[in-house]
N, C-alpha and C positions, 0 to 999 in steps of 0.2 A: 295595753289597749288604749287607743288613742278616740277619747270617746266627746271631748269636750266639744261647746257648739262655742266660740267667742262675740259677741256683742259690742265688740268694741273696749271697753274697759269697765270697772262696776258701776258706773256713771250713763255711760252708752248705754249695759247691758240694759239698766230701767227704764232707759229711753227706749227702746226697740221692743221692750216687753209691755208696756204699759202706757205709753200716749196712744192720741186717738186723734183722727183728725177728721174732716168733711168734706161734704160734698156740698156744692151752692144748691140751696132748692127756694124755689123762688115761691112755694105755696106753705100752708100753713096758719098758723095763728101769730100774734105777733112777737109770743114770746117765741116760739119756736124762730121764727125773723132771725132775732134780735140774737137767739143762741148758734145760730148759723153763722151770724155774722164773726161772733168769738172765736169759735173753732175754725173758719177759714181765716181767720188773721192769723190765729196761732199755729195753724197749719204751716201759712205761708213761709212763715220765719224761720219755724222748726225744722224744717225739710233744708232747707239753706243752713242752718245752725247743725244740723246733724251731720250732714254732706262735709262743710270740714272740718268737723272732728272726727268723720271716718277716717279722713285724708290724713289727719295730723297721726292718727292711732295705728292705721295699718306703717306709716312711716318710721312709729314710734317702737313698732313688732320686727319690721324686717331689717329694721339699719341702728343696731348699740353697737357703739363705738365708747371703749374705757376708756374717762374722763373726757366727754363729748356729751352735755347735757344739753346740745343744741334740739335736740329733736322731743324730749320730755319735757322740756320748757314748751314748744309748742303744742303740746299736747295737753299741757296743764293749761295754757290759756285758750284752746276751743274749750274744754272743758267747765273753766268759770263762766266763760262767754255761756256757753248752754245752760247753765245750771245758773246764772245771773236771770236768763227769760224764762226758763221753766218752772223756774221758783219761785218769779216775783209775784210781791204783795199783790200787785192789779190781778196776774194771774189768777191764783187763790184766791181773791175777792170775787172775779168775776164767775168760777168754775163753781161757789159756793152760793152765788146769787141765782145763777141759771140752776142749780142742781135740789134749790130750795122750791122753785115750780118743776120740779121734774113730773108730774100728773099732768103738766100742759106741752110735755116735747115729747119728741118719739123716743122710740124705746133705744136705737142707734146713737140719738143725741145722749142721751142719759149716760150709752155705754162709752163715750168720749169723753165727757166732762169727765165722769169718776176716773179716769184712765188720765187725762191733763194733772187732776189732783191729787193721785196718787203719786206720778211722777214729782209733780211738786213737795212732796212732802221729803225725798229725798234730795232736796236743794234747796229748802225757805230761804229765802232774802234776808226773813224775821233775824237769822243766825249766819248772816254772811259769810262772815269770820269763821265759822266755822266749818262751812263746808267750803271754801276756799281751803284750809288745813286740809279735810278731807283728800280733796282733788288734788294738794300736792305731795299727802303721802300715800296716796294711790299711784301715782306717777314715779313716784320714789322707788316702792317696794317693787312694779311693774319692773325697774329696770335693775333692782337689785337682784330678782329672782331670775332673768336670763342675760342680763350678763355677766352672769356668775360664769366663774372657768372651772369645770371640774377637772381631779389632777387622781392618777393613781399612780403609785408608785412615781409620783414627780414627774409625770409625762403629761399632759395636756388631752382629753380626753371627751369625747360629745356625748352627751346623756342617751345617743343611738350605740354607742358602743359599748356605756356601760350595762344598758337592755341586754343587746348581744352576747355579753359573757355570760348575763345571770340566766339566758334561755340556753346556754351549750355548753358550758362550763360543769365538770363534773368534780374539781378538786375543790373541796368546802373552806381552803383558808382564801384560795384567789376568788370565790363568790362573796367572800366577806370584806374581802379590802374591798370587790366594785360596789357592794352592798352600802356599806361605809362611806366610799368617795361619792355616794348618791346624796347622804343624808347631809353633810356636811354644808350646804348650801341655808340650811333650817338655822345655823347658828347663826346667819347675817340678816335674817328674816326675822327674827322675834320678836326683838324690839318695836318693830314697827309694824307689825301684825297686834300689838297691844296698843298701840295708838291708833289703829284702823278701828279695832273694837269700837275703842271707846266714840270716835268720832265719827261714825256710822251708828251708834245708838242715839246720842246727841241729836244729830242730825232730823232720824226719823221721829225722835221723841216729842221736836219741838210741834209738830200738828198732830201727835194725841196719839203715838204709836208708841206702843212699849217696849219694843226693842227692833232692834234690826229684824233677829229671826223672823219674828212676827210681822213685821212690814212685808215680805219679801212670800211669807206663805199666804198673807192675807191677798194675793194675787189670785188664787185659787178658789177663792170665797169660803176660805177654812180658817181657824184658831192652827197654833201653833200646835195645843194640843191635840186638835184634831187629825191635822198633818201627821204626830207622832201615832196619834191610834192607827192611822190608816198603813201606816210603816209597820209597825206592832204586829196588825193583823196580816199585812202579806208574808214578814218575815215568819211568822208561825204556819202559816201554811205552807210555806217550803221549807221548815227547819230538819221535819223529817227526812227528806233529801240532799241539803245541805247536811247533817250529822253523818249520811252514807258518805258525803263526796271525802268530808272531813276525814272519815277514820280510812276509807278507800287511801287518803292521798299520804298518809300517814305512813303508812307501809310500804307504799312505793314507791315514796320518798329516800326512804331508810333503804331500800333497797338497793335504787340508784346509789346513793353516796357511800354505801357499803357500812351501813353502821347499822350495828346489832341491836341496840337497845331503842328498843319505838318510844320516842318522846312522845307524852301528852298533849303536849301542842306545838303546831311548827313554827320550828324557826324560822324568822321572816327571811333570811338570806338562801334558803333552803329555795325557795318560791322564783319563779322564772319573772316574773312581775313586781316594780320595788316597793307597791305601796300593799301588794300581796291581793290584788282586785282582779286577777286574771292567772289561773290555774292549768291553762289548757295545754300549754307547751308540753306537757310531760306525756300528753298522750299525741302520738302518730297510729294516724290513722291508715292502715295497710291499701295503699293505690294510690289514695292521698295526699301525698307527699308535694304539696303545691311549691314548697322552696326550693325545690332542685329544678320544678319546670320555669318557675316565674324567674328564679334567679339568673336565667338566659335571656330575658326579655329586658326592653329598657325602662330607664322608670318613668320616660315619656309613655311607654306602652301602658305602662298602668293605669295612667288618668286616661287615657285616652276609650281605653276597655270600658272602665266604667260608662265614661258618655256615650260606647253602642247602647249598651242595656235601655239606658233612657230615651234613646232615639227612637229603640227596638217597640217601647210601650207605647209611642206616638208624642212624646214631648220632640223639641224642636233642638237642633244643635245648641251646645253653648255657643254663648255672642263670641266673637274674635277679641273682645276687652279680656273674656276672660283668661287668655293665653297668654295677652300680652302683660296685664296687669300682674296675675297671683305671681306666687310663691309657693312654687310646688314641691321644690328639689333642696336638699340639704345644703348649706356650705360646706366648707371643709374645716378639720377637726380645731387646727391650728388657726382657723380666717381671723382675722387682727376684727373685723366684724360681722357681729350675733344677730340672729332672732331669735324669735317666740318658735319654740322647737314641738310646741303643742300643737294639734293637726285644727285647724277651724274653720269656718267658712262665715264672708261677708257679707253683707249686702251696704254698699258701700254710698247709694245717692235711695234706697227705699225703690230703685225704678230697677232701669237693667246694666249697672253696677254691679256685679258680683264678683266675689275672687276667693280664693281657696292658699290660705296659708298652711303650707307641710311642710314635710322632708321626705319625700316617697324616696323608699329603696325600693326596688323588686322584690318583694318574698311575701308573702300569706298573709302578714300580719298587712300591710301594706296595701295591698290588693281588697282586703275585706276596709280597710278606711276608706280610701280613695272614693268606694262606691259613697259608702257613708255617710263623706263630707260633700259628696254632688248630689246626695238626699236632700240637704240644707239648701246648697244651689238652685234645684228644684223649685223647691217650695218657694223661694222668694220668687224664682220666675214666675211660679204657677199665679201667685196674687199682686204679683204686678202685673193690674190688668185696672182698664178704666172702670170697673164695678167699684172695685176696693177702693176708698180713699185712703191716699197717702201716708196717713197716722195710722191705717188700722193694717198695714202691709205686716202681718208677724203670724206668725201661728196660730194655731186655734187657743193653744193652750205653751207654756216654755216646752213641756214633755212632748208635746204633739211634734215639734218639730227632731227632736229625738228620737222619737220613737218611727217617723220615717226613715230618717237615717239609718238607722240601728237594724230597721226592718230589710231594704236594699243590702245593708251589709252583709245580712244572713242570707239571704236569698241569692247573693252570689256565689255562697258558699259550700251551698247546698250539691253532691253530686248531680242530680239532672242538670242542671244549671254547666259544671264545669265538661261536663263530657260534652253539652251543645256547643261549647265554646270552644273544644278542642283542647283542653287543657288536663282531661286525663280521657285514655280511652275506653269506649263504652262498655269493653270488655271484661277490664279488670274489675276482681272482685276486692269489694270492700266491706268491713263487719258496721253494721249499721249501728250495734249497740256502742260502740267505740264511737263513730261516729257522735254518737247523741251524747255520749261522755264529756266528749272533746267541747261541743257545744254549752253541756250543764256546766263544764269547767270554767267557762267563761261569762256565760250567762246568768244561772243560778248563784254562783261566789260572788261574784263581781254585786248583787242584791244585798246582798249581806256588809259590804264596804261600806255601799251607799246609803239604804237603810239605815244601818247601824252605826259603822264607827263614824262615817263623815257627817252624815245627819247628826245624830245626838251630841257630838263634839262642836258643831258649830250650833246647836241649839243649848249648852252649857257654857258655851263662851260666850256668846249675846243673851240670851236671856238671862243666863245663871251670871254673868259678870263670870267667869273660872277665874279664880286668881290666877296671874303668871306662872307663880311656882308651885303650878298644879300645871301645866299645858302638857309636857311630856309624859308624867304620871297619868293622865287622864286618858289621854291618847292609845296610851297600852293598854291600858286595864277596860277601853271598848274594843282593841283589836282582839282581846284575848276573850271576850263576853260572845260578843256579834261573831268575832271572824276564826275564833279558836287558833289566832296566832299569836306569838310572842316575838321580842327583840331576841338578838344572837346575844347579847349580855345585857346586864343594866344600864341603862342610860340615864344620865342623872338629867335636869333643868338644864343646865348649859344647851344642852340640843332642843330644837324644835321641830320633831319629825311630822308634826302635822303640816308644818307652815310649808314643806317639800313637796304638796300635791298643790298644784298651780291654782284650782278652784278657790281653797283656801281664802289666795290674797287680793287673787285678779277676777270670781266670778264666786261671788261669797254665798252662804245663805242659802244656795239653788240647789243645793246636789241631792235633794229627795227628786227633783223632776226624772234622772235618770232612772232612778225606779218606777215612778211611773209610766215612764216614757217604754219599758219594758213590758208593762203590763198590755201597755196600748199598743205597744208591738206585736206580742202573740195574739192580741185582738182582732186585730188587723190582716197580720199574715195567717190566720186563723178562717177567718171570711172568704180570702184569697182561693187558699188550699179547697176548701173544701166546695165554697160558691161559684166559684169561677172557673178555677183548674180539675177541680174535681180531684184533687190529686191528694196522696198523702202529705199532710204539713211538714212532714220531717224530710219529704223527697219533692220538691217541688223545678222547676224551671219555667219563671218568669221570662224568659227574652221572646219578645216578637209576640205578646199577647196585648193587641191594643182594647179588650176588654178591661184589661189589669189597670192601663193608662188610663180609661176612663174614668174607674171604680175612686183610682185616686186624686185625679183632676179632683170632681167633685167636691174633697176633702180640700184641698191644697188651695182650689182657685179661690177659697174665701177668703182667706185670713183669719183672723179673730174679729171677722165681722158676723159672725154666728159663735153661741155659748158652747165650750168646748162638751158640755156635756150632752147637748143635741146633736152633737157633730157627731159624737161617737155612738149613742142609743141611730141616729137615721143610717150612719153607714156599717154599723154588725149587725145591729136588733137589739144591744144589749148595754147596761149601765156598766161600769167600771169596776173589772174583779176579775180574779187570776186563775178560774177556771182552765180557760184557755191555754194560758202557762203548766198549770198542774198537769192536765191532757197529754200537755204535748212530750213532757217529759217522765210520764209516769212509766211506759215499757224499760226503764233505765231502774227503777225504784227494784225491781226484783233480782235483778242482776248482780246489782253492788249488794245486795241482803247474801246474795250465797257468794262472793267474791270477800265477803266480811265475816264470815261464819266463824266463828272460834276467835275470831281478833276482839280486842278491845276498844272500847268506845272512850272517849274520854269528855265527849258532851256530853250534857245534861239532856235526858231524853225533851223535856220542854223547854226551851228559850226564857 
């Protein structure tokens, strides 16, 4: 599952999540004036300062060439260039002088300033030196981790093809060697994932933040520990269905691979997914079968599909930049040169710049991204509009823009949806509760990655300081708490199997927004279903409802110029919680209880 949103690099991503910028208003009082005047200076600059090092970063994603540090050199100096004005003393001086009469500006100016000096605290000036380090072992590890070559059996190999074996692949020693040639890439990562640590905690420490984690959650207007209660609390409300999906996959597992004795917990090479966050492959769903129809389509057709949908709701074509710009389509396995093989989307000048880095094959998995990563697209179009000022062009919230994505994806996926499309016919019958399997498989586990092992691991590493030779150890023993998985044998320290999910090193600290961003999804597509379509949330088809387009305009055309948490009580009715979630998936909750009958559990009834 190809879920990630990229920002540019972890330097960008705070620039894009957390400046602010303005509008000239020429009324007021004088301090209000005077803090106008700050915000469109630093507007003016940032929008030019940000524009290239989008330029340097998408350059730096689509074109590695081994031993060719031409293009990570530029991408290291837009990067000091930015992080040289975002940080400087004047800056910080002035964002804490205006922010000291915050009683005499509007509530907009207040939400820019703190947004300027947030950013600023990941770049002080105060610490040059050190966040120059920073940004050049972000640029390091950036190109360490894709243009890595992976090799099986001494053949040359694209991280699409070792997915492909572990989703169809039924002999369990050839899913271990691709399982294997996955992680391997974590050995040349470590080191310098422990010098990110340390020089991203530095960094945020010097204006009074106590570690990364906490910098990065305090976006949300939460403590670190609060972030982890709210984790805490979701994943105990779906563990009772996670413990079904768990012991359900346990046996079918063993089934498939023809081994007699049901382990306790799965083996991670067992899993159609390498980081074990996506369980859905093993269920086919009878009519369903979208890989044998899309596999005859081009993978030009794919993006193209998705941009009806959006048309269909009343948004406006993609621009013709963005055909000609992205990066949609794989290279080849052997290409002398790499990209960023993770699926993202840009927004590359804050206006109508946008571009979409993939690798679209035609098949299901493919089809449900694509929509996805043109959710993000969206959204930038939607608040690029002359309401928004230029700094405040991002989401409502990092999750919010997630969780549109996340939401389109499902919504294409949905049978109403494919039989309007023509892509299975209205005829055949399909079992719904498989259906909703296949969904939990993917949806519900994948909470539990995120939540659990990726969250708590990156909140043990920056906050806890984790020792080095503790990274792998730690690692396992939250895959096997949270995800009730295990390694296919011991793995000592030598490996870094965490440092092998790309968030890790290039988009660090974030990875609870995708849980949120889920909550706010069945939130969302929850209002839909039942306010608009009137329809069952599990059977929906959104195309050609310009009700739906407006419902979301609304949301999208702001930006994070309204607080993410009025955004979401004005457009459901309701404050943030997984009701919606639980609803939707609870006709699933009785099925797997007699489908598990006489089997063994091997979770803990409570988390």
């Amino acid at each position: 599952m190809k879920r990630t949103f990229l920002y540019l690099s972890a330097c960008a991503t705070l620039l894009a999540a957390a400046c602010g910028g303005g509008n000239s208003n020429g009324g007021g009082n004088n301090a209000q004036k005077e803090a106008q005047a700050f915000i469109d200076s630093y507007t003016q600059k940032y929008v030019d300062l940000y524009t290239r090092a989008s330029e340097a970063h998408w350059k730096a994603n689509i074109e590695i060439k081994a031993g060719d540090s031409t293009n990570s050199i530029a991408e290291q100096k837009a990067d000091e260039a930015t992080a040289e004005f975002t940080g400087s003393t004047a800056n910080i001086e002035q964002a804490k002088k205006f922010l000291a009469l915050k009683n005499e500006l509007t509530p907009i100016q207040v939400k820019q300033l703190e947004h300027i000096l947030y950013f600023a605290a990941n770049n002080p000036q105060t610490i040059a030196d050190v966040v120059k380090q920073r940004i050049k072992a972000e640029s390091e590890q950036t190109q360490k981790l894709y243009g890595f070559q992976y090799l099986l059996g001494g053949k040359k190999v694209s991280t699409n093809q070792i997915d492909d074996i572990l989703k169809s692949e039924t002999d369990l020693s050839k899913r271990l060697a691709a399982w294997n040639a996955s992680k391997e890439v974590g050995k040349t990562l470590k080191s310098g994932l422990v010098n990110l640590r340390d020089l991203r905690n530095k960094t945020v420490q010097a204006l009074g933040y106590k570690d990364f984690f906490a910098y990065q959650v305090s976006d949300y207007g939460m403590s670190a520990d609060e972030m982890t209660q709210t984790m805490d609390k979701l994943m105990a409300d779906l563990w009772p269905l996670y413990r079904e999906l768990h012991t359900y996959m346990r046996y079918e597992l063993a089934k498939k691979y023809n081994v007699k004795e049901i382990p306790d917990y799965i083996p991670a090479h067992w899993l159609s997914n390498r980081w074990g966050q996506d369980w859905s492959a093993i269920v086919n769903v009878k009519g369903l079968n979208l890989d044998s129809v899309l596999g005859k389509k081009t993978p030009e057709w794919i993006v193209k599909e998705g941009e009806k949908l959006y048309v269909s709701l009343g948004f406006p074509s993609l621009p013709q930049s963005f055909w000609d710009k992205s990066s949609l389509y794989p290279y080849p396995a052997d290409s002398a040169v790499k990209k960023n093989n993770h699926a993202s989307a840009w927004h590359m000048n804050l206006d109508k710049d946008v571009r979409s880095l993939m690798s679209v094959e035609p098949n299901a998995e493919w089809f449900e991204t694509a929509n996805h990563e043109l959710g993000h697209i969206y959204y930038y179009l939607s608040y690029s509009n002359p309401k928004v000022p230029m700094l405040l062009r991002e989401g409502a919230n990092r999750a919010y823009h997630e969780a549109v994505g996340s939401m389109m994806g499902l919504a294409a996926m949905q049978k109403p949806y494919l039989v309007g499309r023509g892509l299975i016919d209205a005829g055949v019958q399909t079992d719904s509760v498989q259906s909703l399997l296949k969904e939990a498989m993917n949806t519900v586990v994948f909470i539990f990655f995120c939540s659990g092992t990726m969250s708590n691991f990156e909140k043990e590493m920056y906050s806890n300081n984790l020792p080095q030779d503790q990274f792998n150890q730690r690692w396992w023993a939250l895959a096997k708490k949270y995800q009730g998985i295990v390694p296919p044998a011991e793995r000592g320290e030598e490996y870094c199997d965490a440092a092998t999910k790309t968030h890790i090193n290039d988009d660090p600290a974030q990875y609870y927004d995708y849980a949120l961003s889920y909550v706010i999804l069945y939130q969302l597509h929850n209002h839909i279903a039942k306010n608009i379509l009137k329809q069952d949330p599990r059977a929906t088809n959104y195309y050609g409802n310009k009700e739906i387009g407006s419902f979301l305009k609304t949301i999208l055309e702001n930006g994070s110029a309204k607080d993410w948490r009025e955004v979401l009580k004005a457009s459901t009715g309701d404050d943030l919680n997984g009701k919606a979630m639980l609803d939707y998936f609870q006709p699933l909750v009785s099925w797997l209880k007699q489908q598990n009958a006489g089997r063994k559990y091997s979770l803990p009834e409570q988390l």
